[in-house]
N, CA, C and O atoms as a GROMACS GRO file, in nm:
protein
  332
    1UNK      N    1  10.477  10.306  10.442
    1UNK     CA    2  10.561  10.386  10.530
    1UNK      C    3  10.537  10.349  10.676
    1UNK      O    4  10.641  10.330  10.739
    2UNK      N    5  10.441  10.337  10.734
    2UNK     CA    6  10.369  10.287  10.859
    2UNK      C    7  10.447  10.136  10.862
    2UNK      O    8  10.416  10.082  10.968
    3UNK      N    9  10.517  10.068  10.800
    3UNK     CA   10  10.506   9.938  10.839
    3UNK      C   11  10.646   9.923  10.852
    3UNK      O   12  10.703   9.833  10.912
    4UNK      N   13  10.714  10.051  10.770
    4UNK     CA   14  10.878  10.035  10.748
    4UNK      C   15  10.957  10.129  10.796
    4UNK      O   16  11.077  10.143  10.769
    5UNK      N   17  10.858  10.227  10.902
    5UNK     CA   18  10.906  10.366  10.939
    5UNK      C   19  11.004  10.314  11.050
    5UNK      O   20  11.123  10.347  11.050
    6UNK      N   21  10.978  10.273  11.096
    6UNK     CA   22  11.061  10.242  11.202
    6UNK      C   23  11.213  10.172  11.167
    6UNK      O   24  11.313  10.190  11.237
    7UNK      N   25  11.210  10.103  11.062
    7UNK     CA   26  11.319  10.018  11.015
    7UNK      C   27  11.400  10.135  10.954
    7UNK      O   28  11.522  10.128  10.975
    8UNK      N   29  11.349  10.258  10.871
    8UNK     CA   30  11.396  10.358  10.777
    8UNK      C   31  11.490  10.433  10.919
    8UNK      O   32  11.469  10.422  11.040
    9UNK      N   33  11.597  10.507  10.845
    9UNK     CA   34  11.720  10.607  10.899
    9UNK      C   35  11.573  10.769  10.807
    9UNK      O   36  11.510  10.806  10.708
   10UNK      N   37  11.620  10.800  10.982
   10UNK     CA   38  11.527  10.932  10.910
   10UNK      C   39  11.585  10.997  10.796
   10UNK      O   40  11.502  11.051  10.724
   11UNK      N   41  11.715  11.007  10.758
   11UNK     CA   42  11.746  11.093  10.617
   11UNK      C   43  11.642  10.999  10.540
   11UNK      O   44  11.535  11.059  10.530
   12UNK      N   45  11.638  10.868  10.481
   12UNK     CA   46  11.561  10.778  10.431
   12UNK      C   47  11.436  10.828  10.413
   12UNK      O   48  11.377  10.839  10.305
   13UNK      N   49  11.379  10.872  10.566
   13UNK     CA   50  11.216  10.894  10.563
   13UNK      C   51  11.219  11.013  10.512
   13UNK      O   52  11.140  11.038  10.421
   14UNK      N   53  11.306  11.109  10.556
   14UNK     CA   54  11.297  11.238  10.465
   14UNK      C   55  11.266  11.240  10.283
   14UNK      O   56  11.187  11.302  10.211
   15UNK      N   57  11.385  11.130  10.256
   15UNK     CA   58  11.389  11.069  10.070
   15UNK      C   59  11.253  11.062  10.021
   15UNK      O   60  11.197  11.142   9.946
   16UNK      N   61  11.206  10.952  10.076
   16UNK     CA   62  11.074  10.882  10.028
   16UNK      C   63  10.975  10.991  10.025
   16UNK      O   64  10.903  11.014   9.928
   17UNK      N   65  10.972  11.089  10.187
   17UNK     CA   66  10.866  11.195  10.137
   17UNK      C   67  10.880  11.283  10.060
   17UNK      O   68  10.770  11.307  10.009
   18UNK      N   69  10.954  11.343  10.023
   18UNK     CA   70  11.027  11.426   9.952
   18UNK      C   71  10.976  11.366   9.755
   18UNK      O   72  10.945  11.446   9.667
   19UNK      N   73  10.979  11.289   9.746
   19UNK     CA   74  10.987  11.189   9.642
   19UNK      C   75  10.770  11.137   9.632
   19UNK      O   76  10.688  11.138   9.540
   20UNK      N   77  10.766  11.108   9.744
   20UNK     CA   78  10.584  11.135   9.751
   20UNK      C   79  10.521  11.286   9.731
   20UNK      O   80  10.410  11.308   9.682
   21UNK      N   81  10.590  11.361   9.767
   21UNK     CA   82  10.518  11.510   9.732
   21UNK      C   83  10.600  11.576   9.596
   21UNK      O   84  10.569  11.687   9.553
   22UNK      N   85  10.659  11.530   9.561
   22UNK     CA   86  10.686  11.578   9.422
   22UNK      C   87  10.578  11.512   9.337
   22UNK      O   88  10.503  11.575   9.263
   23UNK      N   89  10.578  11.376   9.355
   23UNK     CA   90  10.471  11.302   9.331
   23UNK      C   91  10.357  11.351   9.285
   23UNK      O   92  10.328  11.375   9.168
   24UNK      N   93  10.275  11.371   9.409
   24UNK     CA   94  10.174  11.436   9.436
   24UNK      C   95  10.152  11.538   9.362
   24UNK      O   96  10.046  11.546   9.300
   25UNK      N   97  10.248  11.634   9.353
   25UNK     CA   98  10.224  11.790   9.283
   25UNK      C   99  10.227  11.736   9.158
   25UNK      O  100  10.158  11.794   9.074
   26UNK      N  101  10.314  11.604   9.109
   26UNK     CA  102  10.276  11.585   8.926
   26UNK      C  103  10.159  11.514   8.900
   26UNK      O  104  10.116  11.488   8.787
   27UNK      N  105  10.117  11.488   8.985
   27UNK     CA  106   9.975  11.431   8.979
   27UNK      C  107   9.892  11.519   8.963
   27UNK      O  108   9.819  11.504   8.865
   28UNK      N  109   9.866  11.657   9.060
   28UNK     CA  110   9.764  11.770   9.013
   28UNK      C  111   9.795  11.839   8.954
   28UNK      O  112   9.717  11.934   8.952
   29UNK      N  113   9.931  11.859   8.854
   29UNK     CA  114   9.971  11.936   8.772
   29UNK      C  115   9.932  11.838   8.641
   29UNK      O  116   9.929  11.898   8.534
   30UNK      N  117   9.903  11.705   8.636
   30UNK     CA  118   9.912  11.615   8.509
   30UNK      C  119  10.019  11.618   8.444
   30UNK      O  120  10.014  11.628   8.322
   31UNK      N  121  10.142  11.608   8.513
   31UNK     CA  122  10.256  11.596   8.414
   31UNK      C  123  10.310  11.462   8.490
   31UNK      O  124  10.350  11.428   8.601
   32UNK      N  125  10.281  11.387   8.318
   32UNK     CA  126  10.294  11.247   8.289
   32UNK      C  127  10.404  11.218   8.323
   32UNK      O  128  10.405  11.158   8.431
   33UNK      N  129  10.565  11.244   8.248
   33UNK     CA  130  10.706  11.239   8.253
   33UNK      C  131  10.731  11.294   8.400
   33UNK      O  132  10.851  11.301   8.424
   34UNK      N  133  10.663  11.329   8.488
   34UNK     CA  134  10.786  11.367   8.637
   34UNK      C  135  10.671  11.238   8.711
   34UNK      O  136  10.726  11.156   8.786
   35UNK      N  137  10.530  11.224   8.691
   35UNK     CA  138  10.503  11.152   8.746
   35UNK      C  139  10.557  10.998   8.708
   35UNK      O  140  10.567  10.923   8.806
   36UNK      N  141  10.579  10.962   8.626
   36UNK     CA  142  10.697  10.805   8.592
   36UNK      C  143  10.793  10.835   8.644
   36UNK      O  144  10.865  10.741   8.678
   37UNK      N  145  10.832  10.947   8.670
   37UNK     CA  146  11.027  10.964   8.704
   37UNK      C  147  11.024  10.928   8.866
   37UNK      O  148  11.109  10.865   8.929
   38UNK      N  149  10.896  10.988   8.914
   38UNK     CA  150  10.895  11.003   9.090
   38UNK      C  151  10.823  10.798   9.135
   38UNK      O  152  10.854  10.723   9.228
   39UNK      N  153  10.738  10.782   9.034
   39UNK     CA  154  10.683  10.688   9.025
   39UNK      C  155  10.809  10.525   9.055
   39UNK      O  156  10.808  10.439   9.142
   40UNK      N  157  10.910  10.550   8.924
   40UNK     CA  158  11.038  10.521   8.943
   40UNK      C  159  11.099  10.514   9.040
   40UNK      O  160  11.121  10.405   9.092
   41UNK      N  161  11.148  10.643   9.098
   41UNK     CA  162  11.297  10.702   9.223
   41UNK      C  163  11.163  10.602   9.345
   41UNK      O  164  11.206  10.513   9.418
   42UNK      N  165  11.040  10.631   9.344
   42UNK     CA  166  10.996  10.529   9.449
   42UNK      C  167  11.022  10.366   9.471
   42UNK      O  168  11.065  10.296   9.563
   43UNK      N  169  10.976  10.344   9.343
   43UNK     CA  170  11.012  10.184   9.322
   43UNK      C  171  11.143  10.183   9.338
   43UNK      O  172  11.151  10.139   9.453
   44UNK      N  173  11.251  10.200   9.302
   44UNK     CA  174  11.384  10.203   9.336
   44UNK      C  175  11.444  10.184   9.506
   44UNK      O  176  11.511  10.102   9.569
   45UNK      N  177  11.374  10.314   9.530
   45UNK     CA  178  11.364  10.331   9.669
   45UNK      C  179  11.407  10.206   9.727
   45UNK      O  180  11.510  10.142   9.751
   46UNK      N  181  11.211  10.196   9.744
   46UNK     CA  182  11.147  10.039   9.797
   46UNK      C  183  11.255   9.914   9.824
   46UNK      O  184  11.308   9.859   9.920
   47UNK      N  185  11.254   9.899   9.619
   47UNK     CA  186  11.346   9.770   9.605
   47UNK      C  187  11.492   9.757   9.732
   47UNK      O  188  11.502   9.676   9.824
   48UNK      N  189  11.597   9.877   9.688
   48UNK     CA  190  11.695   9.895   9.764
   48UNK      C  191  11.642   9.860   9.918
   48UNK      O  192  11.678   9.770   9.994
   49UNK      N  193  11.564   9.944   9.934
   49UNK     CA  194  11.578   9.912  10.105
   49UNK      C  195  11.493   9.792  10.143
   49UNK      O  196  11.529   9.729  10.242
   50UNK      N  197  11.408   9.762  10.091
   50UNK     CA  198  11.381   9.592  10.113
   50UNK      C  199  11.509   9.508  10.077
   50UNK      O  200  11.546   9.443  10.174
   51UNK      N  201  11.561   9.497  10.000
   51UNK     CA  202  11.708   9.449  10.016
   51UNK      C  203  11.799   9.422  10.150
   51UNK      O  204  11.848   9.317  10.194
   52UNK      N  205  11.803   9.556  10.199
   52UNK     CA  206  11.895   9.608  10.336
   52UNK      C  207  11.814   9.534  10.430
   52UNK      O  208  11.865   9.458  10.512
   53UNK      N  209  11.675   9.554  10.421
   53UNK     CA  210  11.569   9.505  10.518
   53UNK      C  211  11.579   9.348  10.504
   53UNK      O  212  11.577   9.286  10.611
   54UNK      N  213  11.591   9.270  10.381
   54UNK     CA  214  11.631   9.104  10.433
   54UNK      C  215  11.750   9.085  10.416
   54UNK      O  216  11.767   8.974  10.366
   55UNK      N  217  11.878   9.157  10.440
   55UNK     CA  218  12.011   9.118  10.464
   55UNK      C  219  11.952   9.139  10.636
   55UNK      O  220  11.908   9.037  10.688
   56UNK      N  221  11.953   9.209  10.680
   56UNK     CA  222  11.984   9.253  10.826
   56UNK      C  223  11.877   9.143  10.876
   56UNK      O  224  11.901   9.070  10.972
   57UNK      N  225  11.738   9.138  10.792
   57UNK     CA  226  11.679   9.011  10.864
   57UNK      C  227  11.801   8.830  10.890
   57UNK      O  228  11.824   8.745  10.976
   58UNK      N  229  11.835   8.863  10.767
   58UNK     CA  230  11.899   8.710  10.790
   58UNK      C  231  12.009   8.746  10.859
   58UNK      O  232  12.036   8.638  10.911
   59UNK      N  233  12.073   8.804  10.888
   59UNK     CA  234  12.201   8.882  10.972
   59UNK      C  235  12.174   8.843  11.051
   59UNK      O  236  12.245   8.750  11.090
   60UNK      N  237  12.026   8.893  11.153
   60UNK     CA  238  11.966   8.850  11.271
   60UNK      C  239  11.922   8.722  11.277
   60UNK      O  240  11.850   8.709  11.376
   61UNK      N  241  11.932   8.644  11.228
   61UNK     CA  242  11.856   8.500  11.223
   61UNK      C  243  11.988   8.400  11.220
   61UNK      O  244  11.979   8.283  11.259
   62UNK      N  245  12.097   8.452  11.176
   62UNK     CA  246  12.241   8.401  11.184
   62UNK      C  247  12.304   8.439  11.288
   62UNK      O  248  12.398   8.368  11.324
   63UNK      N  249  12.282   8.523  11.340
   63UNK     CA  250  12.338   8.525  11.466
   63UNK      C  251  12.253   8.524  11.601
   63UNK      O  252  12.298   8.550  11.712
   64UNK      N  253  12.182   8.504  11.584
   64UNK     CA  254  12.046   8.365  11.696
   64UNK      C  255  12.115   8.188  11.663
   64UNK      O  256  12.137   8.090  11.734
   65UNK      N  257  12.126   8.213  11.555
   65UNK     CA  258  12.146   8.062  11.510
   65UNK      C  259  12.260   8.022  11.595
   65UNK      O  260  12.255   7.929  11.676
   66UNK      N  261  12.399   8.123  11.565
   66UNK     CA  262  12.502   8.133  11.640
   66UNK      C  263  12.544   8.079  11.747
   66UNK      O  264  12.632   7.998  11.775
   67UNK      N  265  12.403   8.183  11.848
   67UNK     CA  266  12.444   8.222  11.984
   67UNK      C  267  12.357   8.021  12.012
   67UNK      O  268  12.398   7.938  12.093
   68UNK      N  269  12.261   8.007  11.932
   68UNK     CA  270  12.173   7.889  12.000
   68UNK      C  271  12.303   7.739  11.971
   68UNK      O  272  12.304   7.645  12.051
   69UNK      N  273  12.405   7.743  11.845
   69UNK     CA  274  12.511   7.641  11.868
   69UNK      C  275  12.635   7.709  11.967
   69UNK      O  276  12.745   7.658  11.985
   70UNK      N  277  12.601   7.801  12.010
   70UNK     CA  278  12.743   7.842  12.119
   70UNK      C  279  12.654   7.731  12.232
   70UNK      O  280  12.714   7.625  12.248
   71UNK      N  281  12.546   7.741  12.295
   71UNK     CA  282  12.486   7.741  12.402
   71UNK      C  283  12.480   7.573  12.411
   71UNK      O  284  12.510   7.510  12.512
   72UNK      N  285  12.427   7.502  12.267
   72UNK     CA  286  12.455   7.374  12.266
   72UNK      C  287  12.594   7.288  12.286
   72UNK      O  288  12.609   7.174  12.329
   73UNK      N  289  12.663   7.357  12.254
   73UNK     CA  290  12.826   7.295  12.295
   73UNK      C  291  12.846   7.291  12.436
   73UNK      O  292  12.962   7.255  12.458
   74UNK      N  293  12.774   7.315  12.556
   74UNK     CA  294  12.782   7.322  12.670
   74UNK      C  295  12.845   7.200  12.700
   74UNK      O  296  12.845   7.122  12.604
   75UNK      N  297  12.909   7.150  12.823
   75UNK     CA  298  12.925   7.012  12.848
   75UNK      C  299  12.941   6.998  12.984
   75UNK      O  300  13.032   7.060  13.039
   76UNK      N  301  12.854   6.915  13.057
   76UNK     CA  302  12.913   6.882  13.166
   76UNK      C  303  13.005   6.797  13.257
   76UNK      O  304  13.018   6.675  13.249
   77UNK      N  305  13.052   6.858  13.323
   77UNK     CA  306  13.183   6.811  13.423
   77UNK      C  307  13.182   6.654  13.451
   77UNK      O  308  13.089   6.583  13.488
   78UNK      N  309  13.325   6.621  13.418
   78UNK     CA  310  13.311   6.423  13.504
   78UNK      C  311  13.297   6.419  13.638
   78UNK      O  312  13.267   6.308  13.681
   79UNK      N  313  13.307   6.494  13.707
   79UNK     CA  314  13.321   6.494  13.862
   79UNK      C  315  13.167   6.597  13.919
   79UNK      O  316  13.102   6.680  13.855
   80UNK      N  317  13.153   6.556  14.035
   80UNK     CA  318  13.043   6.646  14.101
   80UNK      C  319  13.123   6.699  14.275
   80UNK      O  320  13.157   6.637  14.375
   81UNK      N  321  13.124   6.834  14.237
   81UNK     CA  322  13.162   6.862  14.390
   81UNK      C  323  13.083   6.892  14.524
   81UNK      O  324  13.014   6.992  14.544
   82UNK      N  325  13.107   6.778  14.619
   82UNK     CA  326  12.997   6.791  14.721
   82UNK      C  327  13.052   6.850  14.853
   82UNK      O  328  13.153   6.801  14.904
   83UNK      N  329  13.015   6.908  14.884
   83UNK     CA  330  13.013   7.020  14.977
   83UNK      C  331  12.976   6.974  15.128
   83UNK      O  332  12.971   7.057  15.219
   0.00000   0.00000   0.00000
C-alpha cells in the first residue's frame, strides 16, 4: 500500500482497506472460507490495478518517446539573418 498509495484513486484505497479488515477479522475469527474469499477480492485487486499501473506506465513512456521524435524533426533554415 505504501508503494502504490499514491498511484491508487482514494475510492480504490478505501476498497483494498475495507477488504484488509474484513480480512483481518476472518483471521481472528478462524473462518477459513471468508478468509480465501478476502484473500482472493485482494489478489484480484492487485492484479487489476497493476495492469492500469503498466498501461499508464507505457502511456507515459510513449508519449516522451513522442514528444523526443517531435523535437528531432527540427530543421534548420538555408539562410542566416544578419542584423
Amino acid at each position: 500500500m505504501k508503494e502504490y498509495g499514491k498511484k491508487l484513486t482514494k475510492n480504490k484505497i478505501k476498497i483494498i482497506e475495507g477488504y484488509l479488515l474484513k480480512l483481518k477479522e476472518a483471521i481472528n475469527l478462524k473462518q477459513m472460507l471468508d478468509i480465501d474469499t478476502y484473500i482472493e477480492k485482494i489478489n484480484n485487486f492487485w492484479a487489476t490495478s497493476q495492469e492500469i499501473f503498466n498501461k499508464n506506465q507505457t502511456n507515459n513512456q510513449s508519449n516522451k518517446r513522442d514528444k523526443k521524435d517531435v523535437d528531432s524533426q527540427v530543421q534548420d533554415v538555408d539562410y542566416e539573418e544578419v542584423k
